[in-house]
C-alpha positions in Angstrom: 13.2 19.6 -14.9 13.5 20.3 -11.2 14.0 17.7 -8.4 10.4 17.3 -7.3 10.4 17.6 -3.3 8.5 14.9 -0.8 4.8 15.0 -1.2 2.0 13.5 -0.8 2.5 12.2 -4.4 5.9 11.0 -3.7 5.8 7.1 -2.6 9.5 6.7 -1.4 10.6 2.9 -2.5 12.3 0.2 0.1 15.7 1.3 -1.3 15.3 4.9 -0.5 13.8 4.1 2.5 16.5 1.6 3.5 19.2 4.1 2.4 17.5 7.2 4.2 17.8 5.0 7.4 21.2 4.1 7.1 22.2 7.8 6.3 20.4 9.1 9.1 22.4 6.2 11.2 18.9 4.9 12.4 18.9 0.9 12.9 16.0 -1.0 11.7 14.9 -1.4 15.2 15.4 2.2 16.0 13.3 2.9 12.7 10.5 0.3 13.7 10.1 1.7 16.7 10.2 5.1 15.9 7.4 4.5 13.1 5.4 1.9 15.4 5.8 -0.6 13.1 7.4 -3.8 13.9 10.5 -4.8 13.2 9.9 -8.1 11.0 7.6 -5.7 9.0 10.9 -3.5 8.2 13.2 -6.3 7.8 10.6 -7.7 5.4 9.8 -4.6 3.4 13.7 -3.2 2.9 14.5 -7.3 1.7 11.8 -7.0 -0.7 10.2 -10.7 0.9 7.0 -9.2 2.0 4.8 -6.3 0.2 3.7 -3.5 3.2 0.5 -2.4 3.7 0.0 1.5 2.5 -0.3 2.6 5.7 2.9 1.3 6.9 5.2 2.8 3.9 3.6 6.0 5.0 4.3 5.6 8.5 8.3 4.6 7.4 8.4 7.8 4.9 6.4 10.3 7.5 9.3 9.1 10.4 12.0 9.8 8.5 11.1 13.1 6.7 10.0 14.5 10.2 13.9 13.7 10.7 15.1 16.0 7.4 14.9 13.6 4.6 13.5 14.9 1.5 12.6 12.0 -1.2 12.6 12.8 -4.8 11.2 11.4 -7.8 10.6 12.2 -11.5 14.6 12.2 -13.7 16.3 11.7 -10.2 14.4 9.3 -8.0 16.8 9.1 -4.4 16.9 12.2 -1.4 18.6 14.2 0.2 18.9 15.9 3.9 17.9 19.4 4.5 18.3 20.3 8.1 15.8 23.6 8.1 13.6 20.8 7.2 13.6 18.5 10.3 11.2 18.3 12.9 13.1 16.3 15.7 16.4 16.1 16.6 18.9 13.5 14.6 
């Protein structure tokens, strides 16, 4: 089995979110902002205390794979950077 690249089928989860952030050295305001979400929102999804709307874990995942984050699922759920794939500066 292969590590299964970001789709549309791949939901990342508040870890990989919060640890895709952190690697990419984005704040949870810079995040927020970046994905037009507000920052209670984020501070509430990565602690788990409030489930997001749909809409909003796409808007978390889309920002930060336009910035070279590939999620993964299936035997090795986490991600990994690949610069070729970013679509804004870091």
């Amino acid at each position: 089995m292969g590590i299964e690249k970001s789709s549309h089928k791949v939901r990342a989860t508040r870890q990989q979110i919060a640890g895709a952030r952190e690697f990419l050295g984005l704040t949870q305001g810079d995040l927020a902002r970046i994905a037009e979400v507000g920052r209670g929102t984020l501070v509430a999804f990565e602690k788990g205390t409030r489930p997001p709307h749909e809409s909003t874990v796409e808007k978390l995942q889309h920002a930060i794979e336009l910035r070279g984050i590939v999620f993964t699922n299936g035997d090795k759920p986490g991600f990994y950077f690949d610069k070729t794939k970013a679509d804004v500066p870091t």
